[in-house]
NUKOLMAR-559225 format. One line per 5 residues: number of its first residue (from 1); for each residue x, y, z of C-alpha. Coordinates in Angstrom, 2 decimals, decimal comma. Example, Ala and Ser with C-alpha at 12.3 -4.5 7.8 and 13.67 -1.06 7.14 Angstrom:
2
1 = 12,30/-4,50/7,80; 13,67/-1,06/7,14
//
This chain:
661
1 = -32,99/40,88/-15,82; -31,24/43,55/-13,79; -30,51/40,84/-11,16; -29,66/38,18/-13,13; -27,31/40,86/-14,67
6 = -25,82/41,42/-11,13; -25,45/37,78/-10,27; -23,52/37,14/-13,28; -21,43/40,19/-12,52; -20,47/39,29/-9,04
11 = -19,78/35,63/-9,76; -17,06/37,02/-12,45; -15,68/39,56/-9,73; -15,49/36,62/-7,23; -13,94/34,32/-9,48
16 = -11,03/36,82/-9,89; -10,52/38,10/-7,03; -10,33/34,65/-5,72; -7,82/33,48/-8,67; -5,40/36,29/-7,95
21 = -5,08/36,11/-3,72; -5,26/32,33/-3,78; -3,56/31,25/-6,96; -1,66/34,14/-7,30; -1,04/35,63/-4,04
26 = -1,47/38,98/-5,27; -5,01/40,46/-4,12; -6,38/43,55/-5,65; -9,28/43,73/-2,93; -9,48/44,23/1,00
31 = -10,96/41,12/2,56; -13,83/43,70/3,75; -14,80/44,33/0,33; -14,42/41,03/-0,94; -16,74/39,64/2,38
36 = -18,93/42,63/1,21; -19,33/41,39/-2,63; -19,85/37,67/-1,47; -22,20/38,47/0,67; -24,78/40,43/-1,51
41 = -24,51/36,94/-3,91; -25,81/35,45/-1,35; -28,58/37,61/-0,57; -29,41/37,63/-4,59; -28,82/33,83/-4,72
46 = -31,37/33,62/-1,58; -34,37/35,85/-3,00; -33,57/34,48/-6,82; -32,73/31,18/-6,41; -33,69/30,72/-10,26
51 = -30,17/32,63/-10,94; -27,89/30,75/-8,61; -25,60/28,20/-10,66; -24,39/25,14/-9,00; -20,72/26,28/-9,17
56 = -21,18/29,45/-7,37; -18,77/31,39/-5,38; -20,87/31,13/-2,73; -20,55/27,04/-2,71; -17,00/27,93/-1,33
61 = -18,46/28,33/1,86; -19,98/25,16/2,04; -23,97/24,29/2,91; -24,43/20,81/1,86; -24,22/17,88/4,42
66 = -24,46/14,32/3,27; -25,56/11,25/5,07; -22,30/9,05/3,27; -20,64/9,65/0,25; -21,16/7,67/-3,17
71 = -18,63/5,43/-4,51; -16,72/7,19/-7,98; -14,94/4,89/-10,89; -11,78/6,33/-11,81; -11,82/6,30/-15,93
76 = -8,06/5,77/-15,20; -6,89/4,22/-12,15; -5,10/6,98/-9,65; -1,93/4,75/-9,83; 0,51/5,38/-6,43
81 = 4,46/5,89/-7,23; 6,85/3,68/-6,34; 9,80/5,14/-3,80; 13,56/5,13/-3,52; 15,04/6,58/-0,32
86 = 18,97/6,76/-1,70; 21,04/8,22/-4,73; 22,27/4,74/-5,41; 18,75/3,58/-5,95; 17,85/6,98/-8,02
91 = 20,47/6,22/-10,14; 19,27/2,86/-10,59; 15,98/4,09/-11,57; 17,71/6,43/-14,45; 19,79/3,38/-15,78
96 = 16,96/1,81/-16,41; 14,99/4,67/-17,93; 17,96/4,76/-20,49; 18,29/1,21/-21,28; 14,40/1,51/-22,11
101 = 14,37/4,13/-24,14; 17,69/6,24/-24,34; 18,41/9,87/-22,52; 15,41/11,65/-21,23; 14,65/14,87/-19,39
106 = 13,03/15,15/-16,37; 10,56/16,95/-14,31; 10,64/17,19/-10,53; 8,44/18,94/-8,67; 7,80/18,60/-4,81
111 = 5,96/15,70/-3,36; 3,24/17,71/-0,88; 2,43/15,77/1,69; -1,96/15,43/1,45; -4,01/13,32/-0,51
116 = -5,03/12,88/-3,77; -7,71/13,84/-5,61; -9,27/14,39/-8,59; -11,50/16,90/-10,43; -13,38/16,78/-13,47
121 = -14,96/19,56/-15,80; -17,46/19,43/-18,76; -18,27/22,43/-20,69; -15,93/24,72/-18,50; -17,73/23,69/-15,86
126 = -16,54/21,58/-12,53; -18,30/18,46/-12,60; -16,85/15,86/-9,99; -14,44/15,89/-7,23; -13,10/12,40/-6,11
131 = -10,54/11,19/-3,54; -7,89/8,32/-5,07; -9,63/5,76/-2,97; -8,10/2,70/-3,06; -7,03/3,91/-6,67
136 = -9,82/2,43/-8,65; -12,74/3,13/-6,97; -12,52/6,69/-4,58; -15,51/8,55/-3,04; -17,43/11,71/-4,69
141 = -16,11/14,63/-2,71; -17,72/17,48/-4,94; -19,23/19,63/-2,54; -15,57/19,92/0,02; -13,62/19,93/-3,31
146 = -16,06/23,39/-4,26; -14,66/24,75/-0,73; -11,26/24,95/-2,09; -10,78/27,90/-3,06; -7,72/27,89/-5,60
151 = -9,64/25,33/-7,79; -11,59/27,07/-10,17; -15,87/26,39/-10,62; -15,67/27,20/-14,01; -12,56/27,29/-16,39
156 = -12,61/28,90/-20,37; -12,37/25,51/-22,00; -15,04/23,38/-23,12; -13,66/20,00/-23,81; -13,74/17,58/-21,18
161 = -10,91/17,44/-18,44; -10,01/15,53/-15,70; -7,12/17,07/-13,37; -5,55/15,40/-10,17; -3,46/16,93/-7,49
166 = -2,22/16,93/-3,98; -4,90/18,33/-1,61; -3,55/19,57/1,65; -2,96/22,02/4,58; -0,89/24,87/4,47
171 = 0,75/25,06/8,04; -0,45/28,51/8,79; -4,00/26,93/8,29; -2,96/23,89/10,34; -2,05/26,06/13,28
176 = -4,80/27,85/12,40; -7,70/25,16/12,41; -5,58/23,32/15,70; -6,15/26,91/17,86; -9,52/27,11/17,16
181 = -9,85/22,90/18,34; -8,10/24,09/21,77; -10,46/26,56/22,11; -13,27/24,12/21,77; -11,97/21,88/24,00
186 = -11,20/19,08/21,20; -8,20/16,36/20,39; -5,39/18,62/17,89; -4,76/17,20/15,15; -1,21/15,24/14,97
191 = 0,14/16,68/11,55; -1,43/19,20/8,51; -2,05/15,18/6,42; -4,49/14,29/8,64; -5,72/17,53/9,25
196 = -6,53/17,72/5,32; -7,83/13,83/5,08; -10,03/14,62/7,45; -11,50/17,61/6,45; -11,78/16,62/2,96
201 = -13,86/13,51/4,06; -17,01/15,61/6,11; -20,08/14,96/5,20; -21,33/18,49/6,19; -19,10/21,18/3,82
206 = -18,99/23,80/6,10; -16,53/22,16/8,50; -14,26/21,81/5,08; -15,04/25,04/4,06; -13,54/26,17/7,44
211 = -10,38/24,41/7,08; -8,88/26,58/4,42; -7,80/23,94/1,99; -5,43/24,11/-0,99; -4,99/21,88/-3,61
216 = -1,60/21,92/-6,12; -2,63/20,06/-9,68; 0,48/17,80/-10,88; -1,25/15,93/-14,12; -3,43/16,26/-16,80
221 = -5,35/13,15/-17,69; -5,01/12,14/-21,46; -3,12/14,89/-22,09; -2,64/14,19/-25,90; -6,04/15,05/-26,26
226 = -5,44/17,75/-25,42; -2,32/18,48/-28,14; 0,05/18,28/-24,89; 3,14/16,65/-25,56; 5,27/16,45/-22,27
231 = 4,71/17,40/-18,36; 6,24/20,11/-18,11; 3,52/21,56/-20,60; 0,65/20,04/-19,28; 1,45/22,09/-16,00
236 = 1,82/25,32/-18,01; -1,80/24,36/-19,62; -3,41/23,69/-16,41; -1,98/26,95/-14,96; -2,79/28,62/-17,88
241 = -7,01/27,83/-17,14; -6,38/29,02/-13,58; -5,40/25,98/-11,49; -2,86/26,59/-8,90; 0,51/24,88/-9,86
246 = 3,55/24,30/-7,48; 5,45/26,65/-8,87; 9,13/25,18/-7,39; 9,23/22,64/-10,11; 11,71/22,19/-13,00
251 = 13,29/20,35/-15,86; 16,13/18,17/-15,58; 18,24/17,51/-18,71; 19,85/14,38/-16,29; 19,93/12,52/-13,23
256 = 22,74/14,76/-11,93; 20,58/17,94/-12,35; 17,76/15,57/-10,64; 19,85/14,68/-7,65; 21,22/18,61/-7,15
261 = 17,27/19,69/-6,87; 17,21/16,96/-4,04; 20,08/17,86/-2,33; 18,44/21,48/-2,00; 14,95/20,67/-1,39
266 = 15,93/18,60/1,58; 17,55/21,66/3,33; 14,82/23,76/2,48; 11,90/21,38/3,04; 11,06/22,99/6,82
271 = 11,14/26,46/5,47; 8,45/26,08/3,17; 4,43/26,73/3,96; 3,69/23,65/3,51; 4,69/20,17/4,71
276 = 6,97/18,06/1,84; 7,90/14,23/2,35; 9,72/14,16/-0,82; 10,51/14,98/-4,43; 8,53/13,49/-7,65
281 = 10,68/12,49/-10,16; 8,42/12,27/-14,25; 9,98/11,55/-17,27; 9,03/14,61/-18,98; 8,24/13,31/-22,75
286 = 4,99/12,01/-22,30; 5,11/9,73/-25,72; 7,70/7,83/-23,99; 5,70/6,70/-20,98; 3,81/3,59/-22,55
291 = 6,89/2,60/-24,18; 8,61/2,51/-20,70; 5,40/0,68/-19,04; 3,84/0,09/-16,10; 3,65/-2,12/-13,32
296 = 0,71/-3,21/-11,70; 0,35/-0,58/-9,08; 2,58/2,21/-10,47; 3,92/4,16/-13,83; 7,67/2,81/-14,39
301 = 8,04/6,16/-15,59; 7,67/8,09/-12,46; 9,70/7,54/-8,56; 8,94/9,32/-5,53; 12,13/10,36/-3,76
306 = 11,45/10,13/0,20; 13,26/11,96/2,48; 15,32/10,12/4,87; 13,86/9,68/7,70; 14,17/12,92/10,34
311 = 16,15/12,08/13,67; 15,78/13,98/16,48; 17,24/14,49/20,35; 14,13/13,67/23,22; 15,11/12,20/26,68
316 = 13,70/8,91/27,85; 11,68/9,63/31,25; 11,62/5,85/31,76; 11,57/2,63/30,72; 8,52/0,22/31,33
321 = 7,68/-3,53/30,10; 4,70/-4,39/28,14; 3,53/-8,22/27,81; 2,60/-9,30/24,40; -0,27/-12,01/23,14
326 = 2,45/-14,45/23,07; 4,06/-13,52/26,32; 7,32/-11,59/25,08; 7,93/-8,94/27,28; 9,20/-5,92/25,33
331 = 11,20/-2,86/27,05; 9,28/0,59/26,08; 11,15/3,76/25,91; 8,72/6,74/27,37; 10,24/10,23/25,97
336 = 9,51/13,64/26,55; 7,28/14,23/23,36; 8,98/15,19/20,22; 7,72/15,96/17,25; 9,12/13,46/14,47
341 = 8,07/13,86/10,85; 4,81/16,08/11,78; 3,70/13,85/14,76; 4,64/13,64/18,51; 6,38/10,82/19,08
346 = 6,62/10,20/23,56; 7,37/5,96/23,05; 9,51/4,02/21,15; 9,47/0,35/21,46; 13,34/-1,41/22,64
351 = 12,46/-4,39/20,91; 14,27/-6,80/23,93; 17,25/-6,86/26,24; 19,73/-7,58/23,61; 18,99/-4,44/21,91
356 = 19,30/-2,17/25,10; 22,46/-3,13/26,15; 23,60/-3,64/23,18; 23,55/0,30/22,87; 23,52/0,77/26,18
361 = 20,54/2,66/26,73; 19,55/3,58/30,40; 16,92/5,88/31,99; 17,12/9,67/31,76; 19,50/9,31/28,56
366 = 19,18/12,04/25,69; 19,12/9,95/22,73; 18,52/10,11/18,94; 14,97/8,71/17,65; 14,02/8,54/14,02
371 = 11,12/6,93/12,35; 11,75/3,30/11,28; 10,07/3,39/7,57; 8,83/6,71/8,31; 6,13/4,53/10,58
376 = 7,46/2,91/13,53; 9,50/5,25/16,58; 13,03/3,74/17,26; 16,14/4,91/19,22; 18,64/5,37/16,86
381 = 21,91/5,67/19,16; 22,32/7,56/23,14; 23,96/10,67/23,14; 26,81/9,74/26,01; 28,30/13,24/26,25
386 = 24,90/14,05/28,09; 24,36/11,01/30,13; 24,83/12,09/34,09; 27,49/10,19/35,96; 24,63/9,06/38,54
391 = 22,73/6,71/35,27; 22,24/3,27/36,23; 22,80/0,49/33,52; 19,49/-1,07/32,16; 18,50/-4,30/34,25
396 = 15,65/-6,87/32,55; 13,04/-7,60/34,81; 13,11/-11,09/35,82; 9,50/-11,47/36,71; 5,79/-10,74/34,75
401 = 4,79/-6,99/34,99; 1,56/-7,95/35,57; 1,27/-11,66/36,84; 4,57/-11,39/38,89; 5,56/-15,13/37,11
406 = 8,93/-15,53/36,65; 9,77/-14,87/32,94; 11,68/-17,31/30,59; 14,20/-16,78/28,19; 14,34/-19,69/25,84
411 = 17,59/-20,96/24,16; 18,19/-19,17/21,19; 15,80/-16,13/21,46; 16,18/-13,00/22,26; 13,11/-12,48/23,88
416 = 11,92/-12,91/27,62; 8,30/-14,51/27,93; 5,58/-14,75/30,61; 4,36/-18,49/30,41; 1,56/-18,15/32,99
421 = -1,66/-18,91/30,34; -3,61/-17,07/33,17; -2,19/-13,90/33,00; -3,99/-11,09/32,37; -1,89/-9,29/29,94
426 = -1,91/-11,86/27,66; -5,39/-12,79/27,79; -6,49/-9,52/26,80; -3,73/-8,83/24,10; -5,18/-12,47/22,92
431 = -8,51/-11,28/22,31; -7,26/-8,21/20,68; -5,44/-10,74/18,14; -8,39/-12,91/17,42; -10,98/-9,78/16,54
436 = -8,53/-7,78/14,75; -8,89/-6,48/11,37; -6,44/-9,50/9,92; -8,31/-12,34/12,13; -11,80/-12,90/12,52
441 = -12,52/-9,03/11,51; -14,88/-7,90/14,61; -15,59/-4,68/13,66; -16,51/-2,24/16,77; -14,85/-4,82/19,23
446 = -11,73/-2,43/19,88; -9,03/-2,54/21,95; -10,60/-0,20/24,69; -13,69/-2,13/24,65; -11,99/-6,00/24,73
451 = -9,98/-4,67/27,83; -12,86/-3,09/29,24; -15,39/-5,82/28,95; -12,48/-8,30/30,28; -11,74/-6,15/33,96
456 = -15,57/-6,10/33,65; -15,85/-9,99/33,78; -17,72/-9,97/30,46; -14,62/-11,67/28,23; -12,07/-14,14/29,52
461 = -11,20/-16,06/26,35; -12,43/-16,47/22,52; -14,89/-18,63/23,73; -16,58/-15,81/25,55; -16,67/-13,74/22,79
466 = -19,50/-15,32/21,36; -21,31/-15,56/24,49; -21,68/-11,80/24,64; -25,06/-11,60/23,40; -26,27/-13,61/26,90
471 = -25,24/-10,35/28,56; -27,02/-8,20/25,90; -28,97/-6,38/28,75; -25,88/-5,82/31,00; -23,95/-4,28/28,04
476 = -26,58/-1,67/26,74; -26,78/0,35/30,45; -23,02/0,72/30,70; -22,10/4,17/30,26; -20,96/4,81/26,41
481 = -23,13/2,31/24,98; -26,50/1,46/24,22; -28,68/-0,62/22,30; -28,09/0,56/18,51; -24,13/0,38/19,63
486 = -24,17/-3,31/21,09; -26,57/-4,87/18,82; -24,39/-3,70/16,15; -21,26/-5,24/17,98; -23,35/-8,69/18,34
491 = -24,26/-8,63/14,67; -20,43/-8,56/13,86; -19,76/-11,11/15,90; -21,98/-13,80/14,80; -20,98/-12,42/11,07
496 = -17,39/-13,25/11,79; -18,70/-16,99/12,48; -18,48/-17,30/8,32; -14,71/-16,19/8,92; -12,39/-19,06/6,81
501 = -10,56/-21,22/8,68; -7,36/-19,61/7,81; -8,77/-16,69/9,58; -10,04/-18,21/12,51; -6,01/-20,27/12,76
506 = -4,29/-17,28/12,64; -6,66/-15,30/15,11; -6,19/-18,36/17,53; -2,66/-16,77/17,74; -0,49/-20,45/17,45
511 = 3,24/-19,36/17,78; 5,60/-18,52/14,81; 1,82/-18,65/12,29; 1,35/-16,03/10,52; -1,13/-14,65/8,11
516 = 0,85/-16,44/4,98; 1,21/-19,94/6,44; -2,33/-20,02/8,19; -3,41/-19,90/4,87; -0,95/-22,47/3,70
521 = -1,89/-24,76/6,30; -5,60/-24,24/5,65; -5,00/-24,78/1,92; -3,13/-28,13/2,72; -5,79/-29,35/5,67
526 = -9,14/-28,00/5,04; -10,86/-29,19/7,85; -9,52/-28,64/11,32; -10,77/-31,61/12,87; -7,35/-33,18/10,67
531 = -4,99/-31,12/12,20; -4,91/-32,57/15,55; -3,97/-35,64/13,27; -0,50/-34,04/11,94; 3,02/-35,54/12,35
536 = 6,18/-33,51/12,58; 7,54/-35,31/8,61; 3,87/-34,10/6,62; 4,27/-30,52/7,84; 7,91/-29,68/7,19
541 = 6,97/-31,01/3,29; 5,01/-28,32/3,14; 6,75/-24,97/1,82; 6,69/-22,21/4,21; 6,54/-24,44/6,74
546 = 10,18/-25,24/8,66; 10,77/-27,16/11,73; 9,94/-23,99/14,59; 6,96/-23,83/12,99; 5,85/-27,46/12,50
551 = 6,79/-28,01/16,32; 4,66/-24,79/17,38; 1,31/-26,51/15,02; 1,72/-29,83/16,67; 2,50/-28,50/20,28
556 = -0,90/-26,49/19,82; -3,12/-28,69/18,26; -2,33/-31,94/21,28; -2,88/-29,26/23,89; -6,34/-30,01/25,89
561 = -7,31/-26,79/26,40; -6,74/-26,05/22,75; -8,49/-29,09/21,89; -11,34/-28,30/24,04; -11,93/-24,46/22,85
566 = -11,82/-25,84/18,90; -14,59/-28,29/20,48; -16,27/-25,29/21,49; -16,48/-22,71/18,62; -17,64/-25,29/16,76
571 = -20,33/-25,95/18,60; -20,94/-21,87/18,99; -21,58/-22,12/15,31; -17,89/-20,98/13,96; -16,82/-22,34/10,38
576 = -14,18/-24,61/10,82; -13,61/-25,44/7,23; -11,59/-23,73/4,66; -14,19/-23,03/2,43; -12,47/-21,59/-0,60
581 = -10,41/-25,31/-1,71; -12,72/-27,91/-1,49; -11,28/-29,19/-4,70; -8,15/-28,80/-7,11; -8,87/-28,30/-11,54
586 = -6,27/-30,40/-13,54; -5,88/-26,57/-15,46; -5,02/-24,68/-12,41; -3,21/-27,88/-10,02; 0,63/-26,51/-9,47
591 = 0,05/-23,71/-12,54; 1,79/-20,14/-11,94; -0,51/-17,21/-12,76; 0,82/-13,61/-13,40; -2,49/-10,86/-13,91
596 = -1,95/-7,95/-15,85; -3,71/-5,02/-17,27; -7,05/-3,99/-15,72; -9,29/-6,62/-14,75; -13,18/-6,04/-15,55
601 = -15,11/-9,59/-14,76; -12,95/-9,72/-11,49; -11,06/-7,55/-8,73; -7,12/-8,53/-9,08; -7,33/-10,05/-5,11
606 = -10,68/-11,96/-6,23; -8,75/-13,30/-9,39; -6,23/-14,33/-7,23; -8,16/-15,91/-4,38; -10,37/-18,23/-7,11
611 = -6,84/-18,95/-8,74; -5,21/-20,13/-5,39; -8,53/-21,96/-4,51; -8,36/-24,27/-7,16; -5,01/-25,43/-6,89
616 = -2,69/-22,40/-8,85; -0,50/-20,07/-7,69; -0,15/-16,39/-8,11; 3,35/-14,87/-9,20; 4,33/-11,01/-10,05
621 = 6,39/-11,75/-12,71; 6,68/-13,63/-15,68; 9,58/-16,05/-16,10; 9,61/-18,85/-18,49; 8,15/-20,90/-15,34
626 = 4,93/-19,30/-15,88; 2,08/-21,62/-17,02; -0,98/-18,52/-17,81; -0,73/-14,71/-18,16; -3,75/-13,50/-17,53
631 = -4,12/-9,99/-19,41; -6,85/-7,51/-19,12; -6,95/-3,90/-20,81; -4,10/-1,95/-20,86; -1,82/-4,88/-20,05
636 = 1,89/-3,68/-20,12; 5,15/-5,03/-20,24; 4,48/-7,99/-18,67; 2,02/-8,82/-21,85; 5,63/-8,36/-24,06
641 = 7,33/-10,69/-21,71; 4,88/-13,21/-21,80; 4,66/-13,21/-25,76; 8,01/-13,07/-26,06; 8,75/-16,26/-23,83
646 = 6,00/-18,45/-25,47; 3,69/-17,91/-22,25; 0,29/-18,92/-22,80; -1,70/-15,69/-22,71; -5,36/-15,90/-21,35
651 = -7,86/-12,95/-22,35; -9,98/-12,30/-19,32; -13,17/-14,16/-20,68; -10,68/-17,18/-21,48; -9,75/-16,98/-18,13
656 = -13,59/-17,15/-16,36; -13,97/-20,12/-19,19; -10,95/-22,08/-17,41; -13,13/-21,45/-14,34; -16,25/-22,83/-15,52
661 = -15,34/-25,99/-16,80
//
């Protein structure tokens, strides 16, 4: 009994000492004596194992490995917020707050920049740790989230709670964890996000354990069972069992308080220890938020100021020319890396020759580069004062970077093109196309490895693409493969056969088709032996189709070579049908859906497929042109609307019946 007497003595001391240096940031204990303490648990926890509990300090370190992790249900879908980016829209936001439901107060808090996740406890005791996943179904992260050390393995409450919260990486850990990566001769990571998505997601704990991981809670699922009655209160209660809460949050009695908190925030953001990429902006009275609604991916309650995007001053070394599946040549800026928005930035694409010159951008010039959408690198403007007097105005090249054809600027575009079909460039940026994750899907068959098997002689065109397994025993001896690696490749392949046929049209990369109208054309013409059929008057009748893109359909499909490599995948075994319209139902021909609520028979994108396969079309909104609302649980405002206009509302099971007819 002594021992189990010790165990439970140490686990308390651990607990605290860990609440007040990492919650707190006040410790009472040299990290000698607390290494000292934590140690002899483990020793106990070794010899007894009978007296270790499952939420032990010592699971901080981390010891279990997984081979994947399980799929985890949210009970409530981890709904993402939408964003504004300007006062103007904040203050649209408000406006409509108030017309909703009158004045409100706000909290805003900052919006870390990590991941979300979520932790449950029953009986005091932590239960589950999930990531938001794709915000209805995330992955069971329980044994990384227990190597965190500011969230508590037990709490003194005994009802059941669920809290979520921002995980992340301080930036002294981030340097941290990236000097240690030098020193093992490994890839730093770009910016503390990743560095905390990908620590959180390791199967083996230790390496998360290692990472020094913190985690801020920001909501309190079903608070009013828990007698909360705004935000601001369920933080208080959450900090109040021991979780760590941001403490540079606050109320707002208006949008004018809301937009001061901004305006500081955003001067302070880079002296904080962490990395912000916003501010999160709650209505605070939390029997308000059903009355104000949702839509269906986010609270209409709740925005997400973002920052505007960060410009900053690099030099362009040079400026190169890359060719493009369809030919376009595009100027590319090369920079002396900068960091932008926590990632090095050393390209940013010029787009074409009109944009150069049209802000005169030469070699050697210090310019201004900001992330476009907080995504894409673009020059924002050329700092003149510091161009040298020696710069030489930017000059298009007039011939194929890599073919050496002379390019062609057609009337009306912007862009110069290579028109050689045999050029190399394009061949391979072809094949990218056509396996990529929004074509035919070919997992494993990479950019690195389509450009590598092309110099290699392996790939040419699509065709060839299926004729990889015929080189089966070539492929497994080159270096970085093998046999587990290429038969998996070949698998995917001949799995990608099934592919629709809108799929398989937009991978074939026909000018001016996108994703949208490949399926639009594949709805109209479900085989593709009719396409070759078409005439210029029965595609521009069809919506989303205009006249560039009729002309580009009907110059492709009377092409011989294209004619000849449909011929061909067809005869390697490729589906060349669009399987999901074979026929039209009376009740869903030219009918406008809207879906609502949570959806239990179906996923919202297979509701909508089925819907658009039998003739209907999907809208997100109602209007009085709507023909079916289709409402699941927790359906929202849209429900109202619906009732209100006379919309015929369909319960889910009503809906599958319409199916089954």
């Amino acid at each position: 009994m002594e021992t189990k007497k010790r165990v439970e003595e140490l686990t308390k001391l651990l607990e605290k000492y860990s609440y007040e240096y990492y919650v707190l940031d006040n410790s009472v204990v040299s990290d000698q004596e607390f290494d000292a303490l934590l140690h002899e648990l483990i020793k106990l926890e070794e010899s007894h194992p009978e007296f270790a509990d499952v939420n032990s300090p010592t699971k901080r370190v981390g010891s279990i490995v997984l081979d994947k992790f399980e799929k985890v249900t949210h009970d409530v879908p981890m709904m993402s917020l939408s964003n504004v980016f300007n006062e103007e829209d904040l203050r649209s936001f408000d406006e409509k707050i108030i017309k909703e439901v009158g004045n409100v107060s706000y909290n805003v808090e900052l919006k870390i920049d990590g991941l979300a996740g979520s932790v449950k406890y029953e009986n005091g005791k932590l239960l589950l740790g999930a990531s938001r996943g794709n915000g209805v179904v995330g992955e069971n992260i329980t044994s990384n989230i227990k190597t965190i050390k500011s969230i508590p393995l037990k709490i003194d409450y005994y009802d059941n709670l669920e809290v979520r919260g921002e995980i992340f990486m301080s930036k002294k850990s981030f340097n941290k964890t990236n000097d240690e990566r030098v020193l093992n001769n490994l890839e730093e990571f770009k910016n503390p996000r990743n560095a905390a998505s990908g620590s959180i997601r390791q199967l083996d704990s230790k390496i998360a354990a290692k990472r020094s991981l913190d985690m801020f809670v920001y909501s309190i699922i079903s608070p009013e069972n828990h007698s909360i009655k705004n935000h601001t209160k369920a933080l208080t209660f959450a900090k109040s069992l021991g979780f760590n809460i941001n403490p540079l949050s606050k109320v707002c009695k208006n949008i004018d308080e809301v937009v001061e908190f901004i305006k500081i925030y955003t001067e302070k953001r880079n002296n904080l220890k962490y990395e912000i990429d916003g501010i999160v902006i709650k209505v605070d009275q939390l029997d308000l938020h059903n009355k104000i609604g949702y839509t269906a991916k986010s609270p209409k309650w709740a925005i997400a100021y973002k920052f505007p995007a960060e410009e900053v001053i690099t030099r362009i070394n040079s400026i190169t020319f890359q060719v493009g599946r369809t030919g376009q040549i595009t100027p590319v800026a090369n920079l002396d890396p900068v960091m932008v928005q926590g990632s090095t930035v050393s390209r940013a694409t010029l787009h074409n020759e009109d944009y150069v010159t049209d802000k005169d951008i030469r070699e050697n010039d210090y310019v201004i580069i900001k992330k476009a959408g907080d995504i894409i690198p673009e020059v924002v403007k050329v700092i003149l004062d510091r161009r040298d007097n020696s710069s030489i105005p930017f000059s298009m090249v007039k011939e194929c970077p890599v073919c050496e054809s002379q390019l062609v600027r057609k009337d009306g575009e912007a862009g110069h093109y290579c028109v050689n079909e045999q050029c190399d460039a394009k061949k391979i940026e072809g094949l990218i196309h056509f396996a990529s994750r929004k074509a035919m899907y070919i997992e494993g068959l990479g950019d690195r490895i389509i450009e590598q098997f092309y110099n290699d002689g392996f790939l040419s065109s699509i065709k060839d693409i299926y004729l990889l397994k015929n080189h089966r025993e070539e492929l497994i001896v080159k270096e970085g493969f093998g046999v587990k690696s290429i038969d998996k490749l070949l698998e995917n392949i001949e799995r990608s056969k099934n592919s629709n046929l809108d799929k398989l049209l937009f991978g074939l990369g026909i000018r001016h088709v996108g994703e949208k109208v490949s399926k639009v054309i594949s709805a109209n013409y479900p085989n593709i032996d009719d396409m070759g059929k078409w005439v210029y008057e029965d595609l521009i009748n069809i919506d989303e189709i205009g006249s560039v893109i009729a002309k580009s359909i009907i110059d492709f499909f009377r092409s011989e070579e294209n004619i000849k490599l449909i011929s061909e995948l067809k005869e390697l075994g490729l589906n060349t049908m669009y399987t999901s319209n074979i026929y039209n139902k009376d009740e869903f021909t030219l009918k406008t859906f809207v879906l609502t609520g949570k959806l239990v028979l179906y996923t919202r994108n297979e509701a909508k497929s089925l819907i658009e396969s039998l003739g209907g079309k999907v809208s997100s909104s109602v209007s009085k042109k709507t023909d079916y609302v289709v409402a699941g649980s927790d359906a929202g405002s849209k429900l109202t609307k619906a009732v209100g206009l006379g919309v015929k509302v369909l319960t889910e099971r009503e809906f599958k019946d319409l199916i089954d007819r």
